[in-house]
C-alpha positions in Angstrom: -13.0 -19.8 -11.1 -13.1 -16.9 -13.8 -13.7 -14.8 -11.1 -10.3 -15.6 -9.2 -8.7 -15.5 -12.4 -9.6 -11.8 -13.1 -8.7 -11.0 -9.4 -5.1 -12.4 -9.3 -4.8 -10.8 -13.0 -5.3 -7.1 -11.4 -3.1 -8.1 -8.6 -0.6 -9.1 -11.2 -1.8 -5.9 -13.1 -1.1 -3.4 -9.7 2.4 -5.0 -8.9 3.5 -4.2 -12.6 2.3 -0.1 -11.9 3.9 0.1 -9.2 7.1 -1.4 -10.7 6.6 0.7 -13.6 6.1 4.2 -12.1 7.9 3.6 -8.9 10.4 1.1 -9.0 11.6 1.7 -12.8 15.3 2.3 -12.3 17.9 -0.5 -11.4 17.6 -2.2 -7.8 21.1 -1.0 -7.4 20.1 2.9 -8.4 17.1 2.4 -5.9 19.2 1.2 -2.8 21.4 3.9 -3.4 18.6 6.7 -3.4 17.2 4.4 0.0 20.8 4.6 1.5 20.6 8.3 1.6 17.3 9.3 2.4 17.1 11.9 4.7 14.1 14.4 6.0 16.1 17.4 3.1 14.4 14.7 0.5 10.8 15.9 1.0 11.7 19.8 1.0 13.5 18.6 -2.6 10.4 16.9 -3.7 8.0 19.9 -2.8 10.3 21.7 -4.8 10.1 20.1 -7.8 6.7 19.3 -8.2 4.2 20.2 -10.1 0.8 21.0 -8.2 -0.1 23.4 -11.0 -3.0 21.2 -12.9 -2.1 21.1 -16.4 1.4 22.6 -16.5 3.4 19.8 -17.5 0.0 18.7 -20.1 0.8 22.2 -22.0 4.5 21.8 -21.8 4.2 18.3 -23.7 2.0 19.9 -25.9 4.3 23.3 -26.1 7.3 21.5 -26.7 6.1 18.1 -28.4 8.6 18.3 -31.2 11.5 18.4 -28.6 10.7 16.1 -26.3 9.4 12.5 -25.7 6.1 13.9 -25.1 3.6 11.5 -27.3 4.9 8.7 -25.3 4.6 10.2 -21.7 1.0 11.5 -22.3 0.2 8.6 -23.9 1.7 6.7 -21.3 0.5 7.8 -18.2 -3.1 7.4 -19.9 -2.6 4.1 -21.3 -1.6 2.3 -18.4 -4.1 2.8 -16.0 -6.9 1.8 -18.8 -6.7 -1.7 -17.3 -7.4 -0.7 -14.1 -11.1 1.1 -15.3 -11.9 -2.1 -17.5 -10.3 -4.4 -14.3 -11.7 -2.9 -11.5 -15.4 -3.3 -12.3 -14.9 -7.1 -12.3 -13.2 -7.5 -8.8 -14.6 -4.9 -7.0 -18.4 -6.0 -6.1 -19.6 -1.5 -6.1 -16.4 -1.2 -9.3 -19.2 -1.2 -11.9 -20.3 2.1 -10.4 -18.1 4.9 -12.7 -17.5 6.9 -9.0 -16.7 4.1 -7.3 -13.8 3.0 -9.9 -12.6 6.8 -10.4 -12.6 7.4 -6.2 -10.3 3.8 -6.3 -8.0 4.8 -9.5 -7.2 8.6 -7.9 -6.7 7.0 -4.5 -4.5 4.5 -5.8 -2.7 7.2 -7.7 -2.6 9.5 -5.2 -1.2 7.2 -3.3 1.7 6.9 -5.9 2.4 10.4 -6.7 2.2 11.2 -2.7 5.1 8.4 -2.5 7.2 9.8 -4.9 6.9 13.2 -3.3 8.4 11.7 0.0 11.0 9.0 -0.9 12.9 10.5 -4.0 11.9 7.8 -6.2 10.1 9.9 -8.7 8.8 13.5 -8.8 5.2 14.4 -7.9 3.0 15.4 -10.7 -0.5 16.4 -10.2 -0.9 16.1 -14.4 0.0 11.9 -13.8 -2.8 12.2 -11.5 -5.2 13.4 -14.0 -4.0 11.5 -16.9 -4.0 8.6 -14.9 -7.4 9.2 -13.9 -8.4 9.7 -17.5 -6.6 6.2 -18.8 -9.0 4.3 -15.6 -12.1 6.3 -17.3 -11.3 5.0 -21.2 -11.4 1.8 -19.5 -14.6 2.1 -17.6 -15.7 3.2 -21.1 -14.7 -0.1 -22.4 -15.8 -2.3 -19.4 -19.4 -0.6 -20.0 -19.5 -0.7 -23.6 -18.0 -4.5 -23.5 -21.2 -5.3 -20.6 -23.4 -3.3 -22.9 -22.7 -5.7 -26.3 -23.2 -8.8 -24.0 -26.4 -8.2 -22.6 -27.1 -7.1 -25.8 -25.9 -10.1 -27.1 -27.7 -12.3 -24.7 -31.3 -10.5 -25.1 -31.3 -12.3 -28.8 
């Protein structure tokens, strides 16, 4: 049963990312974009984003008394930290640091590749690694966590 539990939790946990990052402005604002999608979108999207690795990283950092950038970097690291601690304990290969890193970048890839297309964000390969670093902390945690139990458990 605990297993199930931690299984429809991620679930839960992925639906709220991808509300979050993706479907963050009002359904109203969103059907709009839909309505008037066209193929110009993608040449818009290529245009504005950022394939440079650590571009938008050093702006924050540049610029961190201006703008909201504590809560962006922190942001796009904190919430994928459930997804290293989570995905260990659904995935039977998850407890394998690769294995959860391969799964977090494809499933943010998968994201930031969206965005690119439909207009409903901008493409950012700095999400990408900051996303990738948040799944890491909590692969840190999901070991260190394993590592106290056993511990634990040896006594």
């Amino acid at each position: 049963m605990k297993g199930r539990r931690v299984k429809f939790l991620f679930a839960i946990y992925i639906l709220v990312v991808i509300k979050v990052i993706i479907f963050k402005y009002p359904f109203r604002d969103l059907l709009a974009v839909a309505a008037g999608w066209q193929r110009g979108v993608i040449w818009q999207g290529l245009g504005t984003a950022n394939f440079m690795p650590f571009k938008t990283i050093k702006m924050y950092i540049d610029y961190a008394y201006k703008l909201n950038s504590v809560e962006n970097l922190a942001g796009n690291v904190l919430v994928f930290v459930p997804f290293g601690f989570l995905f260990p304990m659904v995935a039977e290969e998850g407890n394998r640091f690769f294995v959860m890193l391969l799964n977090a970048f494809v499933f943010v890839l998968g994201i930031e590749v969206f965005q690119l297309f439909s207009a409903f964000g901008a493409f950012d390969v700095d999400d990408i690694l900051l996303n990738c670093f948040g799944a890491s902390l909590g692969f840190g945690i999901y070991s260190l966590a394993r590592y106290l139990k056993n511990r634990r458990e040896e006594r």
